[in-house]
C-alpha positions in Angstrom: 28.6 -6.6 -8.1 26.1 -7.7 -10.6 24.6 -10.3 -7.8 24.2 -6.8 -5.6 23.0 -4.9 -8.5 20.3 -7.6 -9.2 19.4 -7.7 -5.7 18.7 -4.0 -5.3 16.5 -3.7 -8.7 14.4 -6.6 -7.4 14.1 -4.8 -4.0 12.9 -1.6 -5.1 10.6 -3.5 -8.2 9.1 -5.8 -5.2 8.5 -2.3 -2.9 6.9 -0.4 -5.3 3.1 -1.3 -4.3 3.9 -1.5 -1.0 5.1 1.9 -1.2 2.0 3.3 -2.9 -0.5 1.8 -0.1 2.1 2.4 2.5 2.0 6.5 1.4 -2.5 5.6 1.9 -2.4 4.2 4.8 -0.1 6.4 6.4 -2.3 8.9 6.1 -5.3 6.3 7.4 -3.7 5.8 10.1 -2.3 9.3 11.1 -6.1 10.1 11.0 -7.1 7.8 13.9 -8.4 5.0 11.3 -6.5 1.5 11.3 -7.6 0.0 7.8 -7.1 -3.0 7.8 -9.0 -3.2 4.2 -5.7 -2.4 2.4 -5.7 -6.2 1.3 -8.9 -5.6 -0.3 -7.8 -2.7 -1.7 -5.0 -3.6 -3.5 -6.6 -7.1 -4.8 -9.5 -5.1 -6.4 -7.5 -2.7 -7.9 -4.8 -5.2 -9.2 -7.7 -7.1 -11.0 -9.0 -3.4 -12.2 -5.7 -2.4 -13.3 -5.5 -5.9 -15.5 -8.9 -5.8 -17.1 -8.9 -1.8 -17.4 -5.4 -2.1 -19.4 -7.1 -5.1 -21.2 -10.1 -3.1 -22.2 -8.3 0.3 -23.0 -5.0 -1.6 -24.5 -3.3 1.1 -22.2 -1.5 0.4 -18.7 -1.7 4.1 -18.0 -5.7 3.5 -18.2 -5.4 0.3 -15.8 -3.6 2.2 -13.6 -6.5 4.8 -13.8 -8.9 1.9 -13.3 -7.3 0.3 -10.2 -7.3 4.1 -8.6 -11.2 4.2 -8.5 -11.7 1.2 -7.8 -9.6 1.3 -4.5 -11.5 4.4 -3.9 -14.8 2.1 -4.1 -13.3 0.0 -1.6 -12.2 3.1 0.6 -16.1 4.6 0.3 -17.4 1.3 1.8 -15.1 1.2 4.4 -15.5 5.1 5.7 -18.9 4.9 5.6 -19.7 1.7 7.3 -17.1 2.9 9.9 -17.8 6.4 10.4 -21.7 6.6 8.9 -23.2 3.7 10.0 -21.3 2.9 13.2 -20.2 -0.6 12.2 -17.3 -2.6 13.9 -14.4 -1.3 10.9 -12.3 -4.5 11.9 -15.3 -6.3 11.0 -16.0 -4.5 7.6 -12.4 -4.6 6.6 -12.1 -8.7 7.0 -15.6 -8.7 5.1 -14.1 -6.7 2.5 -11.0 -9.0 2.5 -12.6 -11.6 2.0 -15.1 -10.3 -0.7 -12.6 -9.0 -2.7 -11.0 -12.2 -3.0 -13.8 -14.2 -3.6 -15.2 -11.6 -6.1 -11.8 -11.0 -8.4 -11.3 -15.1 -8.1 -14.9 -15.3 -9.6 -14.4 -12.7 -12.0 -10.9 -13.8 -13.1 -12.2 -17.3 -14.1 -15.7 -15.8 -15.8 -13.7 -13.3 -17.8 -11.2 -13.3 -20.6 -8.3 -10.7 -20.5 -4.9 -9.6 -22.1 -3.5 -7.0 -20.0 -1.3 -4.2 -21.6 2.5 -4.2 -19.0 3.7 -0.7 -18.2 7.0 -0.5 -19.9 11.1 0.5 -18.7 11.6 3.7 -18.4 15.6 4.2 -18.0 17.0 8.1 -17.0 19.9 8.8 -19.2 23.1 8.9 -17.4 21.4 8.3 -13.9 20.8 4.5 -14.5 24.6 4.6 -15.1 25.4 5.0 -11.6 27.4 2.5 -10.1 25.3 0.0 -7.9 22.3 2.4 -7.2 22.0 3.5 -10.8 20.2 0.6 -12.5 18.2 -0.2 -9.4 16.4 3.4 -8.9 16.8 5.0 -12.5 15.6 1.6 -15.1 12.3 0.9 -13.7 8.4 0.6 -14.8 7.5 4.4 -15.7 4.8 4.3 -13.3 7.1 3.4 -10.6 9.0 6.9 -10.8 5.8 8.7 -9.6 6.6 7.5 -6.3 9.5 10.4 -6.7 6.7 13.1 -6.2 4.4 11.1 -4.3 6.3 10.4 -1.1 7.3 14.1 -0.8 4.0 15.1 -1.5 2.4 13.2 1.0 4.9 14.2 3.8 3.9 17.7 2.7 0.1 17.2 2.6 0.1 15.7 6.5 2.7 18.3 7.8 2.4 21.4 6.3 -1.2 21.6 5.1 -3.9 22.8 7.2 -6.0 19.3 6.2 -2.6 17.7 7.2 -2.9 19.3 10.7 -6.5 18.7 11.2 -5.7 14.8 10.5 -3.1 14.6 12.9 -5.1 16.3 14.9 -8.3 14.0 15.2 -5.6 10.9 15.5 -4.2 12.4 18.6 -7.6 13.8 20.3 -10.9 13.2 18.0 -12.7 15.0 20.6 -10.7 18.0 21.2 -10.2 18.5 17.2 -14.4 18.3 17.2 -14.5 21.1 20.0 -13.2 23.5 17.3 -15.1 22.3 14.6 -13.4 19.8 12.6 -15.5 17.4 11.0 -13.5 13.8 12.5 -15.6 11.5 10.6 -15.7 13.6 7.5 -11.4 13.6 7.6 -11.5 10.1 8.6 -13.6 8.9 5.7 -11.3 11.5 3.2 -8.0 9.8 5.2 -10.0 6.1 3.5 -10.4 7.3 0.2 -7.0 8.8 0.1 -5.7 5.2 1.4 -8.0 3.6 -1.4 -6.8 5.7 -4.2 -3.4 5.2 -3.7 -3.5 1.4 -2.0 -5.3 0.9 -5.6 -2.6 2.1 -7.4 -0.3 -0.2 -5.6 -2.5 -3.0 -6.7 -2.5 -1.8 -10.5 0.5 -1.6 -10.5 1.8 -4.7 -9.4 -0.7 -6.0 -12.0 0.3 -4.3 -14.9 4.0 -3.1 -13.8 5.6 -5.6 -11.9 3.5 -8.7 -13.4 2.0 -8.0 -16.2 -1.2 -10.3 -15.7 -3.9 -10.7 -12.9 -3.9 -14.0 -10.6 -6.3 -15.3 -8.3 -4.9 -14.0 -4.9 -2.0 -11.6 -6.6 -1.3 -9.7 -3.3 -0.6 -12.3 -1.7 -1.3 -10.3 2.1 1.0 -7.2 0.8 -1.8 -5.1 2.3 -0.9 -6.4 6.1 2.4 -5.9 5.1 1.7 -2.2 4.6 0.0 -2.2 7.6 3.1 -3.0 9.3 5.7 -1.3 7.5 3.4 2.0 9.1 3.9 0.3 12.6 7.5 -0.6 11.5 8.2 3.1 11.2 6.8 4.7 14.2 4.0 6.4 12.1 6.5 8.7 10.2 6.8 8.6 6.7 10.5 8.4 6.6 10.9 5.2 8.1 7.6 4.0 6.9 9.5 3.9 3.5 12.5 2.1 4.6 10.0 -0.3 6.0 8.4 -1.3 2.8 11.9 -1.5 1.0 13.0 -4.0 3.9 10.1 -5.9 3.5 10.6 -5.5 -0.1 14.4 -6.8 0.4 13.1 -9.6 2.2 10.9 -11.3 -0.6 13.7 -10.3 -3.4 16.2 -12.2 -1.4 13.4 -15.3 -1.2 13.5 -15.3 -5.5 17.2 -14.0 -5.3 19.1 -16.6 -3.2 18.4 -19.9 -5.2 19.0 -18.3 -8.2 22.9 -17.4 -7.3 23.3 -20.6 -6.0 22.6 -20.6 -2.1 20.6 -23.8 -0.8 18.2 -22.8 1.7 15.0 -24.6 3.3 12.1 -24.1 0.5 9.5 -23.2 2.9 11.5 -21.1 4.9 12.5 -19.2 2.0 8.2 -19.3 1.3 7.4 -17.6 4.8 10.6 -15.3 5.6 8.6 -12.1 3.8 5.8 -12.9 6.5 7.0 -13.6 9.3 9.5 -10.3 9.0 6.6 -8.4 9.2 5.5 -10.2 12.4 9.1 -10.0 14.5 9.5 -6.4 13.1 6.1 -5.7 14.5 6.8 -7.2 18.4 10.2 -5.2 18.2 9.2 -2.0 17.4 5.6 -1.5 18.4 6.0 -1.0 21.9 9.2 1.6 21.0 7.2 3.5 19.2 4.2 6.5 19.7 1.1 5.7 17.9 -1.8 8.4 17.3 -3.2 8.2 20.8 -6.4 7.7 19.2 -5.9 4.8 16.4 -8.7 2.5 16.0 -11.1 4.4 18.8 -14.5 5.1 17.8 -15.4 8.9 17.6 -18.8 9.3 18.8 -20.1 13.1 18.8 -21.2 13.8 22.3 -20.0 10.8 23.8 -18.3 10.5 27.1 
């Protein structure tokens, strides 16, 4: 029981930041836009998150500083995309790669002691048998995820700016017929998927890890990309999608651990290549916004 137990708290720790940028670029993507800059994102606001909580001696404040930072990151991408009419698969891999480059640079330029988020545990919750532990003894900013998730399922479906994204991911030219501004929502759809894909880089820096690394995401951002595919573009299923991919890399530090002998670099690549046979499975079983990743072009036919 205590194996299982161990299991599940490393599970939902390791889906945490997933499920931050997963709740952005839900929203990205229900908007038409496929971002694939959430890598960028979430590396530029893990390093934020370390040096803000370094500078402030405050977590709350590197959390704070990885949320404006993604934003950064989300600006650039909307408005090359949707301003200046450049290929967004091209900036997003530009971005990618800047971002690492950049934060590498930085992280061996600067001097840092970040400031880790600390356990929060909910009296008599975290007593639950099995679940308890795992869902009610985590980082504090990892309960925010409580709110967040229902609040982004309420944002897209009940809220007229909910409806108008949906609506320019389905038919961008139909929506612009009665006078919704596509690129404007598509650009606000990127800053929401900055804001919150920073957070999920802040947080693994100063919640899960409690330092900053050269290349600390380690390609969680495609991840998120395809725990949205993963669950069919709903939110529901987009969230057991990060927690199985979650599963996945807490069984990979898990498994040795209790004893199990398994190949090394299989153990290395399972949380990747999940990702990838999840992806061929489900993709073609499920119905994307009939206009993700097509240009809008005003007037166009």
């Amino acid at each position: 029981m205590n194996s299982v137990t161990t299991i599940l708290s490393s599970t939902v720790r390791l889906s945490v930041p997933l499920l931050f940028a997963a709740c952005g670029e839900y929203v990205a993507e229900r908007a038409g836009t496929l971002n694939l800059s959430v890598e960028a994102m979430m590396l530029s606001g893990a390093y934020a998150g370390a040096l803000g909580s370094s500078v402030m001696h405050n977590a709350a404040a590197g959390l704070v500083w990885g949320i404006a930072v993604g934003v950064v990151v989300g600006a650039v991408q909307g408005n090359m995309s949707h301003r200046l009419r450049a290929n967004p698969f091209v900036v997003a891999i530009t971005l990618n790669v800047l971002a690492l480059g950049v934060t590498s640079y930085l992280l061996d330029a600067s001097t840092m002691h970040p400031h880790q988020a600390g356990i929060l545990t909910i009296p008599v919750l975290a007593h639950i048998p099995l679940i308890g532990r795992p869902l009610f003894s985590q980082r504090w900013p990892a309960f925010a995820l409580y709110a967040l998730v229902p609040l982004v399922w309420w944002l897209v479906q009940r809220r007229r700016w909910g409806l108008e994204v949906r609506a320019i991911g389905e038919n961008p030219r139909a929506a612009d017929v009665t006078g919704i501004a596509v690129d404007r929502r598509r650009r606000q759809a990127l800053l929401w998927c900055g804001a919150l894909s920073g957070l999920g880089g802040a947080f693994l820096a100063v919640g899960e890890v409690g330092s900053f690394t050269a290349n600390m995401t380690a390609g969680r951002g495609y991840i998120v990309i395809a725990a949205v595919i993963f669950g069919g573009w709903t939110l529901r299923d987009t969230v057991a999608g990060c927690f199985l991919f979650g599963g996945a890399d807490a069984l990979r530090l898990a498994l040795p651990a209790l004893g199990y002998t398994l190949n090394p670099q299989l153990l290395v690549v399972a949380p990747y290549v999940l990702p990838l046979l999840v992806m061929a499975v489900f993709s073609a079983r499920t119905h994307q916004p009939r206009a993700l990743a097509q240009p809008f072009e005003r007037g166009a036919i």
